[in-house]
C-alpha positions in Angstrom: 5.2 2.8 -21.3 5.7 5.3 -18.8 5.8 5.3 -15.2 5.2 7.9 -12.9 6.7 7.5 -9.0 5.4 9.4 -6.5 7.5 9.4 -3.1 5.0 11.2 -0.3 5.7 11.8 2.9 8.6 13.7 5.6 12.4 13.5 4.7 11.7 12.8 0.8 14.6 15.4 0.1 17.1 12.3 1.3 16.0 10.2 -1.5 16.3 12.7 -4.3 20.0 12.0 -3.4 19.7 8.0 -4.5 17.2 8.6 -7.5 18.5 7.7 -10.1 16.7 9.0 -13.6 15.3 6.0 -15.9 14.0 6.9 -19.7 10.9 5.7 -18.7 10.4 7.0 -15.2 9.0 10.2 -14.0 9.6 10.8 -10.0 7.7 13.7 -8.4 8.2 14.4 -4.8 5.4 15.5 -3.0 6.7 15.8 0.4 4.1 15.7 3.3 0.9 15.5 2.0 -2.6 16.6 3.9 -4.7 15.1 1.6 -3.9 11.6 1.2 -7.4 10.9 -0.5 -6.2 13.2 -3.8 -2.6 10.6 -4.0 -4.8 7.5 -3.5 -7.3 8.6 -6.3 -4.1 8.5 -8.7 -2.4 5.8 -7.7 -2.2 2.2 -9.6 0.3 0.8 -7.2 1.2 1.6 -4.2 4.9 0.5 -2.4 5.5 -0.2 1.0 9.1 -0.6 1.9 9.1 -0.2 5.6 11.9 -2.1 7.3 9.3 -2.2 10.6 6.1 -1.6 10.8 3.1 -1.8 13.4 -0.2 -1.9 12.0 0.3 0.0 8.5 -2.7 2.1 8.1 -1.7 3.3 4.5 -2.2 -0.1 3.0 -5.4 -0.5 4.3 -6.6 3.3 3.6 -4.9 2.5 -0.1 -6.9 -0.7 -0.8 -10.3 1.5 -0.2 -9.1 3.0 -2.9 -8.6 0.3 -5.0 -4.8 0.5 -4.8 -2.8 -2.7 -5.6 -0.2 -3.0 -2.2 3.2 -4.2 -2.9 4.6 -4.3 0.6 8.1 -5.8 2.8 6.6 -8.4 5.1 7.5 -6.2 8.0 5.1 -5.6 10.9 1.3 -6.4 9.5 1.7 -5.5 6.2 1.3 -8.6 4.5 -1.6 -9.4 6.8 -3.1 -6.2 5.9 -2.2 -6.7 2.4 -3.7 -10.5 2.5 -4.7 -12.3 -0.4 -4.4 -9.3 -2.6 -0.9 -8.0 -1.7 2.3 -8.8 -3.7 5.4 -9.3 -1.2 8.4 -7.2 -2.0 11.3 -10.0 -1.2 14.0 -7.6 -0.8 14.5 -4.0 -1.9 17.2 -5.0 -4.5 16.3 -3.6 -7.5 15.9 -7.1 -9.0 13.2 -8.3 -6.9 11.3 -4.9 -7.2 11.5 -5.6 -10.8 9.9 -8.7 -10.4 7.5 -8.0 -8.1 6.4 -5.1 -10.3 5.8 -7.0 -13.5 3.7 -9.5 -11.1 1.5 -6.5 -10.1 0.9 -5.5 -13.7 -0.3 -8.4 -14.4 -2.4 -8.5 -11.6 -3.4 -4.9 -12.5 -4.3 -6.2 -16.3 -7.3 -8.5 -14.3 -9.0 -5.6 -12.9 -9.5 -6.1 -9.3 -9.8 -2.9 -8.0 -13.6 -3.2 -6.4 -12.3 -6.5 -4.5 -9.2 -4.4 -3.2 -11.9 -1.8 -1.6 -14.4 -4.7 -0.4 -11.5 -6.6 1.3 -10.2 -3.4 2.9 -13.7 -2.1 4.4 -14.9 -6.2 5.4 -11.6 -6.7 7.0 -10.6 -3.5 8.7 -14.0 -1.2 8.4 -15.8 0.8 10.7 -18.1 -2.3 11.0 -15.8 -4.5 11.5 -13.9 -3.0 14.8 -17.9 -2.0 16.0 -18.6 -5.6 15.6 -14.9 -6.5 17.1 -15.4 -4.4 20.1 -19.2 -5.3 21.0 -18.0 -8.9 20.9 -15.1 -8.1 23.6 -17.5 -5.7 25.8 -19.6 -9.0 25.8 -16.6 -11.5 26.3 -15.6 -9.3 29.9 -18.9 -8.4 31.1 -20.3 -11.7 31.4 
């Protein structure tokens, strides 16, 4: 089985320093992308490995895509993430493992429309309307 890795974003020319090359690993570097829709179409999984975070906009904009998160528990991610997001418990390469063989099997059970309904019910254009008509009404009365 092959995997492909695709590391996205500024400063990816530090990592090709730790990469190491597995037999069944392909790892493209895409640098900064501008059109993040065209990486989220491809993706299965997607990693987040922030050491902080605020609100982590790219797990919620991956999960409209039907991307499975696999995220630290730093900042919001895992509350982004919720029910449907596998928590990385370290970035040893041990607990990556595992927590990648827990996503294929969650993978295997084909959840991808509940990824994209969680991620637009919980943090959709809707749901901040609804969110801020709600506190407009809470300080004008």
């Amino acid at each position: 089985e092959r995997v492909t890795v695709n590391i996205v974003g500024r400063g990816y020319d530090e990592y090709k320093r730790d990469i190491v090359n597995f037999e069944h690993v392909v790892i493209r570097f895409a640098g900064e992308v501008s059109n993040m829709d065209s990486e989220y179409s491809d993706m299965d999984l997607i990693f987040s490995t922030s050491s902080t975070e605020g609100f982590p906009n790219v797990i919620a904009e991956a999960m409209g895509f039907g991307v499975l998160p696999l995220c630290s528990d730093a900042g919001d991610s895992l509350f982004v993430a919720g029910d449907y997001g596998i928590p990385l418990l370290s970035l040893a390469p041990c607990d990556i493992y595992r927590s990648f063989q827990a996503a294929k099997l969650r993978l295997n059970a084909g959840n991808s429309a509940d990824l994209r309904s969680s991620a637009y019910t919980r943090f959709g254009q809707q749901k901040a309307n609804d969110m801020y008509m709600a506190l407009w009404e809470e300080l004008t009365l």
